[in-house]
N, C-alpha and C positions, 0 to 999 in steps of 0.2 A: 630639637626632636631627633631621636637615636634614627638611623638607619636601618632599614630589615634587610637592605638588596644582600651585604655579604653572605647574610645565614638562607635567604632564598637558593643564593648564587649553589651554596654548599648543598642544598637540600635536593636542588634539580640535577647534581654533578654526576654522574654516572659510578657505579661504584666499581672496585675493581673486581673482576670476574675471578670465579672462584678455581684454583689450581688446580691440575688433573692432580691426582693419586701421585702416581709416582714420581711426580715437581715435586709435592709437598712432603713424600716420602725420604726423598733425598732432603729438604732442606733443615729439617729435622733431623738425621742421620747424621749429614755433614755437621751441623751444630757439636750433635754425641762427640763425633770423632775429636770434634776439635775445643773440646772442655767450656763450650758456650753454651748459654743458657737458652732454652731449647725455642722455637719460634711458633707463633699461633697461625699456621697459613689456614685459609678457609680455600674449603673444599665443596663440592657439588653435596645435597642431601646424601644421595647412594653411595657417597663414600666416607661420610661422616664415624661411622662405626669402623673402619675399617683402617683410617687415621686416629682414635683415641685409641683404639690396641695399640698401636704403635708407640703412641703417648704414655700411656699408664707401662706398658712392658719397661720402659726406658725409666719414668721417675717413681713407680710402685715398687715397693717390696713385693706387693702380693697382689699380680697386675689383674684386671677386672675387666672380665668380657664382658662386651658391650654389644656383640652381636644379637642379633633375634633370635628366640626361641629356636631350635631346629632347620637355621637357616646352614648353608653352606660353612662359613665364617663360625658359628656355635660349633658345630661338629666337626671345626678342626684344632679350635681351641680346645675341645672337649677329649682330643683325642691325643694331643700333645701332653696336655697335664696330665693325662691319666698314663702316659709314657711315663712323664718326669719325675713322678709320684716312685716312683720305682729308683731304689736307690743307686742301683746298679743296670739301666738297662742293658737288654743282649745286644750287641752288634748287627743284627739279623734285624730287630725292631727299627735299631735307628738308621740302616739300609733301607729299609721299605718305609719310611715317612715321607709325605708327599705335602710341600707347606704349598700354599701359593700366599698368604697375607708377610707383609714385610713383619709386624709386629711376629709375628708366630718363629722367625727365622731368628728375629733377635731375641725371642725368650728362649730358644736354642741354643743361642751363641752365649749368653750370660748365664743361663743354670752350668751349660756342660763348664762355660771360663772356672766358674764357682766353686764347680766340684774336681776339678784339675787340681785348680789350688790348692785344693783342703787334702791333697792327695789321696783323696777317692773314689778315683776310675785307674785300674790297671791299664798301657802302656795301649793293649789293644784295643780296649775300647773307646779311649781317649782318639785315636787316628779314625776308628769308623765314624766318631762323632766329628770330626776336622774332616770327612773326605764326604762325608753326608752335607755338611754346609756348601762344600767346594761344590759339590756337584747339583747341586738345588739350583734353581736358574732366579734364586734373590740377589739381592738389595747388593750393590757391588760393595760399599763398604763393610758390608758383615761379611763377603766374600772375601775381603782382604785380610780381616780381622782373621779368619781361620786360617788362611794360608802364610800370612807370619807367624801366627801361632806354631801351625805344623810347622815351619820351617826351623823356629826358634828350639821345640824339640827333637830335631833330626839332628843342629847341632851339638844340641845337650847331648845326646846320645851317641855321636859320634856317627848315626848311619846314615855312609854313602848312598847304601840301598834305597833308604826313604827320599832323602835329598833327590836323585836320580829319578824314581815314581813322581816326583811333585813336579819336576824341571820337562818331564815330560808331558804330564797333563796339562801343567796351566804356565809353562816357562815361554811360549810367546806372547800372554798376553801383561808379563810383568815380567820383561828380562833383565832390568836393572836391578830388582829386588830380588833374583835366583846371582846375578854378579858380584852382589853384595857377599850373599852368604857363602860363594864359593869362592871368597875370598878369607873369608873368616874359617870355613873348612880349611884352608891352606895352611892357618895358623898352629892345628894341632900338632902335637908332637916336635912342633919346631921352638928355637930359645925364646924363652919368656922376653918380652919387651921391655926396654929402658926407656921411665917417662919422667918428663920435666915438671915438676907438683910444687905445691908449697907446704910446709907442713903447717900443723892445727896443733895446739893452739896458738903458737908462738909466730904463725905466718913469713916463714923463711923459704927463701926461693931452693932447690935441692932436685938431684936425679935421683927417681926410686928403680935401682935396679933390679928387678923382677929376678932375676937369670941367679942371683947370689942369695935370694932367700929361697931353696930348695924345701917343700911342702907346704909351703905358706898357702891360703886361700884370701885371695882376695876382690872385696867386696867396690863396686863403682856404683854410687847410691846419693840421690840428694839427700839432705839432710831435712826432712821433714816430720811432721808432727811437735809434738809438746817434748816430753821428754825423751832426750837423746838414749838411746844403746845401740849398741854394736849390730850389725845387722846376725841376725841368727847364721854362724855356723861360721862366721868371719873372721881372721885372723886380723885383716888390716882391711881400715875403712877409707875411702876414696871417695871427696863431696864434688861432684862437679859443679862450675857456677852456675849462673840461672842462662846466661848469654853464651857463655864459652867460646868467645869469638877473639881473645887477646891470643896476640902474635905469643908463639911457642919462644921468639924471640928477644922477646922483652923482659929484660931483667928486673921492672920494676910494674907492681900488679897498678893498673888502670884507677882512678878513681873510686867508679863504680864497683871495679871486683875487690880495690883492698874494703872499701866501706862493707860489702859482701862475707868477705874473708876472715873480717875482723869480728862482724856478728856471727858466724857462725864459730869464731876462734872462740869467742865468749863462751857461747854455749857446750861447746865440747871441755873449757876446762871448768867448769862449771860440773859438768858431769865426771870429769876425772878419765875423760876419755883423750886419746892420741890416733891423728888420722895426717891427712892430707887433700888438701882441697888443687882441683884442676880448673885451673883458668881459662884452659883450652881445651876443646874438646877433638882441636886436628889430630892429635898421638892416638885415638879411640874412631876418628872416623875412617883413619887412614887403614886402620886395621879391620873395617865395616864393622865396630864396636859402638852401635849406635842406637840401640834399642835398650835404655837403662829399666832396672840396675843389670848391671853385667857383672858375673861372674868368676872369676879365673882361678883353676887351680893347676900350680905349680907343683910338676911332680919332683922326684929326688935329682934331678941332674940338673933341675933349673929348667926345665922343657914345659910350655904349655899342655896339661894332661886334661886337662875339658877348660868347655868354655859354655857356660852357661846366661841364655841373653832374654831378657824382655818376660815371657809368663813362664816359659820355663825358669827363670832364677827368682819366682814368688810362690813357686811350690814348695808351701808349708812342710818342715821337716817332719818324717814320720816319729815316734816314741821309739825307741828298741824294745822289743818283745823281752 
């Protein structure tokens, strides 16, 4: 005769008590940030609606409020999309939007990411929608999200002035990440760097000296999806490996990175393309070039003449008129 005590045992077990909002906010965010597949934590009833915005904003296309009729919650989603609706909104609107739901802050953060991208929001209105995030009192990772973002176009841009606005507002509570970028500021206008690469397809160890190809743009990009091309607008393409942790020193690529090196050597002569893959990603940390794909272009003297890093170097080129 089967025993019943285990499934008693289970039945009487107390269950685990349901997370506040912003535990289960975060655990779910933290997931987004970190390319995991997203977590089911349970939550009290009254907060049940106010965790699947947060859910459906993140895995929907076309995210679905869940709020009640006319409650608080409807009438902020209600009032967001009929912002976002607007393909251009004014600076002014998105100064005066007031979120308090975490989802509402991330359908913020990914419409305005979107339309960055697709390069349509002009230069101005792209920062009031970055300094509208910054100043919202959400979700600290969607707060980060914006503040590397502005930072990544301050360096695109070259402006001191914006860098210094950001380093002033939010540089105590992220000073290693304003150290980072004012290291990378440092780099403009000074000699292009000499790094230690392999080349693609033939996987030979070689110094690419930056400084002696004068107007080259070069492109730092893994090598992903199906079929390989050049990244848009690139003279020369740079794979970094998936680890990037072999010594700058080592004359002969690791196991791991030749098996690495060798599939992606494949694949590049297969497409009739010529690149260079980094084994190490120290010559790019060391320079705070660490937020891929990265950018560079080399003006006439061999001088770093921008440096484009992270969303700023996935903004879609525009057509010439």
């Amino acid at each position: 005769m089967l025993s019943v005590l285990p499934a008693l045992v289970l039945l009487a077990a107390p269950s685990h008590p349901p997370l506040a909002l912003p535990d289960a906010e975060m655990l779910l965010l933290s997931a987004l940030d970190e390319g995991q597949a997203l977590p089911d934590p349970k939550v009290a009833p009254r907060d049940r609606a106010g965790l699947a915005w947060l859910r459906s904003v993140a895995l929907d296309e076309h995210p679905r409020n869940p709020f009640a009729k006319g409650s608080r919650g409807d009438r902020e989603v209600r009032a967001l999309e009929a912002l976002l609706r607007e393909p251009r909104p004014s600076p002014e609107a998105l100064a005066s939007l007031d979120l308090a739901w975490a989802g509402s802050h991330l359908r913020l953060w990914k419409e305005g990411q979107g339309r960055v991208r697709q390069g349509l929001w002009h230069a101005g209105l792209r920062r009031a929608w970055e300094d509208r995030l910054l100043e919202l009192d959400g979700p600290a990772v969607v707060r980060g999200w914006a503040l590397r973002h502005a930072l990544c176009f301050a360096l695109a841009e070259g402006s001191e002035n914006r860098f210094a606005a950001l380093r002033e507002a939010w540089g105590d509570a992220l000073p290693d990440l304003f150290v980072d970028f004012q290291r990378a500021f440092g780099l403009l206008g000074g000699p292009a760097p000499t790094l230690p690469l392999w080349t693609l397809p033939d996987v030979t160890a070689t110094e690419l000296v930056l400084a002696e190809r004068p107007g080259i743009r070069v492109r730092v990009q893994p090598a992903e999806g199906g079929t390989l091309t050049v990244p848009a607008g690139a003279d020369l393409w740079i794979v970094p490996s998936r680890r990037g942790d072999q010594s700058v020193e080592d004359p002969f690529l690791r196991d791991a990175e030749l098996r690495e090196g060798q599939a992606i050597a494949e694949r590049f002569k297969q497409a009739g393309l010529k690149g260079f893959l980094a084994a190490s990603r120290q010559p790019f940390e060391e320079r705070a070039l660490v937020y891929f794909p990265v950018e560079l272009q080399v003006d006439a003297e061999g001088c770093i003449a921008s440096i484009r890093m992270g969303d700023a170097a996935r903004v879609q080129p525009r057509p010439t008129p």
